[in-house]
C-alpha positions, 0 to 999 in steps of 0.5 A, spaced: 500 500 500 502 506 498 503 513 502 502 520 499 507 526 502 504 534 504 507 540 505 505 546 508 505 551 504 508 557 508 505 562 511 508 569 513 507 576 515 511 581 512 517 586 516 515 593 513 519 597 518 521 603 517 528 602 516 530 607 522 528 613 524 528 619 519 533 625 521 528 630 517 521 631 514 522 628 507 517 633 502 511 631 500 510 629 492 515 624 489 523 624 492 529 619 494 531 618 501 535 614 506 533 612 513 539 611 519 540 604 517 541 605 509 534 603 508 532 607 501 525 609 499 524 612 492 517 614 491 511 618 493 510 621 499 504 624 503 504 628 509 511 626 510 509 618 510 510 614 503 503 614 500 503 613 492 508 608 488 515 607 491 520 602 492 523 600 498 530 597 499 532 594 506 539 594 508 537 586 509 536 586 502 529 585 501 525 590 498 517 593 496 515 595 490 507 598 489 502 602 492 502 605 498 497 609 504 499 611 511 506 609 510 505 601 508 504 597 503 497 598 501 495 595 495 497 592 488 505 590 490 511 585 489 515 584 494 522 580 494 526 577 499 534 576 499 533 569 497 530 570 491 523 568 493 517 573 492 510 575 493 507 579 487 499 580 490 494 585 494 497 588 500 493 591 507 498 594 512 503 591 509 500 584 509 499 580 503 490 579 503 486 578 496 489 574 490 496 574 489 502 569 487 507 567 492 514 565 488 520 560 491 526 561 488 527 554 485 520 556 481 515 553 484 510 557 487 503 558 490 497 562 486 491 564 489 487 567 495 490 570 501 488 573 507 492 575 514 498 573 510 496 566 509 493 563 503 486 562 504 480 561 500 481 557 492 488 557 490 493 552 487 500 550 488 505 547 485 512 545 486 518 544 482 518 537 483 512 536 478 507 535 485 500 540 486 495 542 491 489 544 487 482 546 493 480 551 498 486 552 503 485 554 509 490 558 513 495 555 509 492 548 508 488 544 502 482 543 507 474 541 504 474 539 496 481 539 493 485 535 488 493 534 490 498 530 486 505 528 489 512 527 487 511 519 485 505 521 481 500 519 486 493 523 485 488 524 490 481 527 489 476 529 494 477 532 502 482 534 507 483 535 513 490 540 515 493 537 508 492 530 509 486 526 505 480 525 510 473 524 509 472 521 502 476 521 496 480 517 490 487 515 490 490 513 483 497 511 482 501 512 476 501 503 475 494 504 474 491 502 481 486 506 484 483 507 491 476 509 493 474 510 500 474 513 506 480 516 509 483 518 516 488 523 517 492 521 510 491 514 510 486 508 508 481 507 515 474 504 514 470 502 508 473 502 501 475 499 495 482 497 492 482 495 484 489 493 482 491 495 475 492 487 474 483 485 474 484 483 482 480 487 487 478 488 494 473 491 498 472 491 505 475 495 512 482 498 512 485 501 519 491 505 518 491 504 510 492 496 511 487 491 510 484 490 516 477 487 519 472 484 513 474 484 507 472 481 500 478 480 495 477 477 489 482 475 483 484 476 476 482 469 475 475 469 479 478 465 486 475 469 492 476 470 499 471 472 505 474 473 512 478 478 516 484 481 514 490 484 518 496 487 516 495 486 509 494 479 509 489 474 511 488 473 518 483 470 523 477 466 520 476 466 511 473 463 506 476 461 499 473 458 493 476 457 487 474 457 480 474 449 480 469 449 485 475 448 491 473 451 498 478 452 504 474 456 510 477 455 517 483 459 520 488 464 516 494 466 518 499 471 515 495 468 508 497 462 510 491 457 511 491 454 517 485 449 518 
């Protein structure tokens, strides 16, 4: 059986300082000044507070370009950290909230709404390995309906719960093998049904993403077994019958039949 990896995507606020105390009054209109800390604002002011477009620089070496309004990032804006990483999106006091598009420098990125400085409402991420999250996030994980894809191909449609498939969803692998079932926490729990690529399936109980409890799992070749399972494997009291008419019901351990 097989397992599908989450990240978190990251949130975070914003350090919009002001970069030291100024030694004067700048003049209101559109000009160049340096704080006590080499910090550089280049833009609009307004009342002696950056109000307008401009571009900030921190001596850290991250920097605001966009709107401004009472001296913070007020709207429409692009803000880079040292790292390279960005955020380009809607600013409310100097915090990312509304739609926006947050940039790793490796490429891979995240796209969507935010709100507080994490992403929440519909979004999608998508890393540089080939894995995405598409759905509703909330506080920075896919929660409710979404649909996620992770570095070995696996694809999983349905709910989350902080991340992690829970409730009702479809698991599909890359070797053609499909899941249908209930989840708990990222794994297989309670009833669901597990169609492997070669025509065999099962359907039954799963406890922590394994067989577990009654389950009936049926061949390729028509041969079937009904009973209980655990580990994977057939464990405590089952029926087998075969095409040929050959039954053995009694007691099964690690698949093995026992009496």
């Amino acid at each position: 059986m097989k397992k599908m990896m989450y990240l978190l995507l990251p949130a975070f606020m914003m350090l919009m300082s002001c970069g030291g105390q100024r030694t004067e009054k700048p003049v209101d209109g559109n000009s160049r000044y340096e704080f006590a800390d080499s910090s550089v604002y280049d833009g609009d002011w307004k009342n002696g507070e950056r109000c307008g477009k401009g571009k900030m620089t921190w001596n850290n070496g991250c920097s605001y370009e966009g709107e401004w309004k009472k001296d913070k990032p007020n709207g429409q804006g692009k803000y880079t950290w040292a790292n390279g990483n960005t955020f380009e999106g809607e600013f409310v006091d100097s915090v990312p909230c509304g739609e926006g598009i947050y940039t790793w420098a490796d490429g891979s990125y995240y796209e969507g709404e935010y709100r507080k400085g994490h992403p929440n409402g519909q979004g999608k991420y998508l890393a540089k390995d080939g894995s995405m999250k598409e759905g509703t996030f909330r506080n920075g994980w896919l929660e409710g309906e979404g649909v996620a894809i992770n570095e070995f191909a696996e694809k999983y449609t349905g709910t989350f719960k902080k991340g992690l498939p829970h409730g009702s969803g479809t698991m599909e692998f890359p070797n053609g093998d499909k899941y249908i079932g209930s989840w708990e926490n990222g794994k297989r729990e309670g009833h669901g049904t597990y169609l492997y690529s070669s025509g065999s399936r099962y359907n039954g109980n799963f406890h922590h993403g394994q067989a577990e409890g009654y389950g009936t799992y049926t061949w390729e070749n028509g041969n079937k077994y009904e009973g209980n399972w655990k580990h994977d494997m057939r464990n405590g009291h089952g029926k087998l019958t075969t095409v040929d008419g050959e039954v053995y019901e009694g007691e099964w351990y690690n698949d093995n039949f026992v009496e």
